[in-house]
C-alpha positions as CSV (number, residue, x, y, z in Angstrom):
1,X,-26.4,-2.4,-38.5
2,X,-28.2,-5.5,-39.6
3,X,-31.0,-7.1,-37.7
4,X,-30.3,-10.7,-36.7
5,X,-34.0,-11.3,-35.1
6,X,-36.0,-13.2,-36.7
7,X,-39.9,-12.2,-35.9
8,X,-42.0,-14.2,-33.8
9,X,-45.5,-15.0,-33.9
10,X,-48.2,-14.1,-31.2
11,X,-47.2,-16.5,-28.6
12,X,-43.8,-17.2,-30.0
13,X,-41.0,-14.8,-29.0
14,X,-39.0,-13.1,-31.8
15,X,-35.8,-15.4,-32.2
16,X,-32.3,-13.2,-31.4
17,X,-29.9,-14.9,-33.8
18,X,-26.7,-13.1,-31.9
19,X,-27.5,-15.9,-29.1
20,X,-27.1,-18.7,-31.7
21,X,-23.8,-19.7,-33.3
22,X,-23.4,-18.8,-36.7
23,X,-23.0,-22.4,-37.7
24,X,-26.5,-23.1,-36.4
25,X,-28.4,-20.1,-37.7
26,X,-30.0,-22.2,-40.7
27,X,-30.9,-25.0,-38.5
28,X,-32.3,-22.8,-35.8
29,X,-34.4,-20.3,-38.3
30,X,-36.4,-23.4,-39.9
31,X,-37.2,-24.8,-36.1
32,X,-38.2,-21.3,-35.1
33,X,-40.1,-21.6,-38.2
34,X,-41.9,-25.1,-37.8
35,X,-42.7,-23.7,-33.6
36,X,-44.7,-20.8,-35.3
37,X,-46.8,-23.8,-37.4
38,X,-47.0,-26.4,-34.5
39,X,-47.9,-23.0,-32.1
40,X,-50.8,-21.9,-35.1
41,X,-51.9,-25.8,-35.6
42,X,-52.1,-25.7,-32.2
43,X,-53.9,-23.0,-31.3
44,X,-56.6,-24.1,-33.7
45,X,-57.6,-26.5,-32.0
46,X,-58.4,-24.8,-28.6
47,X,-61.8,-23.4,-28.2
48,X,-62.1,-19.9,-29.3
49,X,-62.4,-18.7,-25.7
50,X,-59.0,-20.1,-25.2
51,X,-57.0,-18.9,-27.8
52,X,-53.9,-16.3,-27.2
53,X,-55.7,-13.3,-29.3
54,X,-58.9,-14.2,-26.7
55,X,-56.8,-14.4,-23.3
56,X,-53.5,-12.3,-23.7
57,X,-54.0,-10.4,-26.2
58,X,-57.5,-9.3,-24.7
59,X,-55.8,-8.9,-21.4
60,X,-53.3,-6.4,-22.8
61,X,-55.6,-4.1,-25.1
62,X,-57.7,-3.9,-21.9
63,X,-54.5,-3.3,-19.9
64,X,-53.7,0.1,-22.2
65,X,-57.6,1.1,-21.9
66,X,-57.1,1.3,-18.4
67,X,-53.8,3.2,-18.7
68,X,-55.1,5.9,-21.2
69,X,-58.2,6.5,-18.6
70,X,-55.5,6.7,-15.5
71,X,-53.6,8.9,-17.7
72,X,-56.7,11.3,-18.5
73,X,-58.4,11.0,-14.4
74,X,-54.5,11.9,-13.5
75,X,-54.6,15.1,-16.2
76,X,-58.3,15.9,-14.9
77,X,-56.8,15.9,-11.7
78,X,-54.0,18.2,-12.1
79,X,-56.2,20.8,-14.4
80,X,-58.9,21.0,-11.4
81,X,-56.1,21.6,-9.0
82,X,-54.5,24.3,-10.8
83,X,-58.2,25.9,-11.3
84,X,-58.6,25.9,-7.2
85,X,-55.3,27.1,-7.0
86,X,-55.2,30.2,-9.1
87,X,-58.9,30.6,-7.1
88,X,-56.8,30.5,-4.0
89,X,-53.9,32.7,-4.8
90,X,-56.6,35.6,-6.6
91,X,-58.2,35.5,-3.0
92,X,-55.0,35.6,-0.7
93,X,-54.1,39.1,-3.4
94,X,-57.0,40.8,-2.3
């Protein structure tokens, strides 16, 4: 099955072809294109502080930090719970 997304570009969304007539693929592939420029030209000119790889980007790789941590206090969690219950069930045995 071919692909007919074109990639996007950091703050520019990948551009699904299916959506776009077939007459207008040409026309809407070199706009998408000339978006990604204007978006980079663009994003040169903000302050470094205020770029996308600075805001969302920084937002989101902090975003899965936090997940992974959530994900290893929840596995702590569960393996300290299992330890107090096998403590607990070797008790009620004897």
């Amino acid at each position: 099955m071919v692909s007919n997304i074109v990639k996007g570009h950091k703050g520019i969304m990948d551009l699904d072809l299916d959506l776009v007539p077939k007459g207008f693929w040409k026309e809407a592939i070199k706009q998408h294109n000339q978006d990604i420029i204007e978006y980079n030209i663009e994003q040169d000119k903000l302050p470094e502080r205020l770029r996308y790889e600075n805001t969302v980007l920084k937002a989101k790789k902090l975003y899965e930090i936090d997940q992974k941590a959530a994900e290893k206090r929840k596995n702590l969690k569960l393996i300290d719970q299992e330890k107090r219950m096998n403590i607990y069930n070797e008790k009620r045995i004897i």
